[in-house]
Phi, psi and omega in degrees: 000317171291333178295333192283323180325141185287089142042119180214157182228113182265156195223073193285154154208230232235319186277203188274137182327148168217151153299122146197216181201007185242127129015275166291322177283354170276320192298324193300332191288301198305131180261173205300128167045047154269206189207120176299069188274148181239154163284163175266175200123146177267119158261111194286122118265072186295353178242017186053186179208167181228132168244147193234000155227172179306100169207156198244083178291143195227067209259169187280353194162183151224325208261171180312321183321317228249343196245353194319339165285298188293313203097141193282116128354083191217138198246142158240122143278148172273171171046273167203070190238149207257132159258154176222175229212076184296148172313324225244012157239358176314136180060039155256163170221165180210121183233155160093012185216150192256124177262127181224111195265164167292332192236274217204159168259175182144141197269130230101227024273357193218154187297348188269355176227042160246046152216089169276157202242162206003078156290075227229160163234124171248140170057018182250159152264169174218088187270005139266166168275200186214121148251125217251019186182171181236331196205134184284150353260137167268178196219057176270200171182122191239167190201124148260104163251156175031031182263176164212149199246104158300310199266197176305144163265081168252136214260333164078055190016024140324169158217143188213127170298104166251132189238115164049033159277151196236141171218117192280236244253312204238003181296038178312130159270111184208169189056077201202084184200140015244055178147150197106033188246141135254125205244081184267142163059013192269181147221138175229131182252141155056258186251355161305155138221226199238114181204145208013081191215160180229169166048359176321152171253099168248099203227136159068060169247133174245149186239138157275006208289165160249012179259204180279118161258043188232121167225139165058050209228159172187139172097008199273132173281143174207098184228160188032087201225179184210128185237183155241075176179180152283320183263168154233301209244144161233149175039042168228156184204160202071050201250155158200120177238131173226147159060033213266140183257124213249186197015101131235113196275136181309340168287358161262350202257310185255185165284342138200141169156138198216344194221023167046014159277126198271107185235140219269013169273346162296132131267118183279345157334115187276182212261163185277135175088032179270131144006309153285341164289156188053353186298335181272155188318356150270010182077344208235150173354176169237142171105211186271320173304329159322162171079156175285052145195091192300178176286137202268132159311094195094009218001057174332118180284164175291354163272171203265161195271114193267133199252351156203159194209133213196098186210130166245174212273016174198103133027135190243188186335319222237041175048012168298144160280166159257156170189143184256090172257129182249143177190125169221129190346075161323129166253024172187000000 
């Protein structure tokens, strides 16, 4: 009953709340670090959109778990059109929401606006890639928690933190020299891997690939990882690996997952007796279930999780609507 309801973006700042339902007239509206509630529901930028200053998108979800009332928060473009990520946007955040632009996410569009700096995405998807520069070397910087990645990660000598992140099948992490990429707690599946990067920090991470999933890389610290393979690096040199656990195939590393396709019925949870438990360099797991703040289960945003909506089709004796709302609290 709630997914049928039309799509709204409250647009709160320093003035009084405004409404709207088009993408671009809340950005035309918004001022430096206001805040963005997006509804669940799909929003159309058939011309894609750019954002240039500091503002804080706030969406119902992405994932099923967490939207089933709402519906997941998801921007679209049309044709092949890009959303973008201006220097003048630099102390945004965006959490709860699946990005599917027709062409590409990316920070710019031209070396002369691509770097905004403490950027963090929580908890978003990406079903296109993402570039964190438009022309090497850019001097953005970013924090990716708890996301998933379909497409490419490229950092274009942005720098970026990732944490408790899933990168699914075709989902490469590359170009992030000559130095700023730190990768933590992460799983790259199947045939993504880690590739033409320099200097990196890689700790508690699974990789499935079954080839080397370090590839054409040099200076990367790379400890307590879980790999499918024997090798870690190919057609790299300067490397340093400690405690790294090798062939361990993913039908023994998780609890499900099998075909390195990332579907939101997988659990990345390892399996009891894997290796990996308690293995990672904190004492705490190797993967996204690792750290004193595992990856959140449905990825929930920190507004709160509405778990049921309940209206009924008629008004009772006393001309009331009855309406059921159900919810719970998050505490991150």
């Amino acid at each position: 009953m709630a997914q049928a309801q039309l799509q709204r973006i409250v647009l709160q700042g320093s003035g009084a709340p405004q409404v709207f339902t088009d993408i671009n007239a809340a950005l035309a509206a918004a001022q430096p670090n206001d805040k963005l509630y997006f509804s669940g529901g799909v929003f159309l930028a058939d011309t894609g959109f750019t954002v240039s200053i500091p503002l804080h998108f706030i969406g119902a979800g992405m994932h099923p778990d967490s939207t089933n009332v709402t519906g997941a928060t998801i921007l679209v473009g049309g044709g092949s059109a890009d959303f973008h990520f201006t220097t003048g946007s630099g102390g945004s955040s965006f959490t709860g929401i699946h990005f599917n632009p027709g062409g590409i996410l990316r920070y710019g569009p031209t070396d002369l606006n691509d770097d905004p700096v403490n950027v963090l995405f929580e908890r978003c998807s990406f079903q296109k890639s993402m570039l964190l520069g438009s022309v090497e070397p850019a001097a953005s910087s970013s924090v990716f928690d708890e996301c998933v990645f379909y497409g490419q990660l490229q950092g274009y000598g942005g720098a970026a933190v990732i944490e408790r992140c899933v990168f699914g099948q075709s989902a490469h992490i590359n170009i992030f020299r000559p130095s700023g990429l730190i990768l933590r707690n992460s799983v790259v599946l199947a045939a993504a891997g880690f590739q033409n990067s320099e200097n990196a920090v890689v700790q508690n991470c699974v990789f499935t690939y079954d080839g080397a999933p370090l590839w054409q890389v040099g200076g990367v610290q790379i400890t307590n990882c879980i790999i499918n393979n024997d090798v870690m690096f190919s057609n790299s040199s300067g490397n340093a690996e400690t405690n790294t656990i090798y062939n361990q195939l993913p039908a023994n590393t998780f609890v499900s997952e099998t075909d390195g396709n990332y579907q939101f019925t997988d659990d990345l949870h390892l399996l009891p007796g894997s290796p990996g438990i308690g293995a990672g360099n904190d004492g705490t797991d190797i993967g996204i279930y690792g750290t004193s703040s595992p990856f959140k289960p449905g990825n929930v945003p920190y507004n709160p999780h509405y778990r049921q909506a309940s209206i009924a089709t008629a008004t009772d004796a006393n001309g009331d609507l009855p309406v059921t709302i159900k919810v719970a609290t998050q505490p991150n």
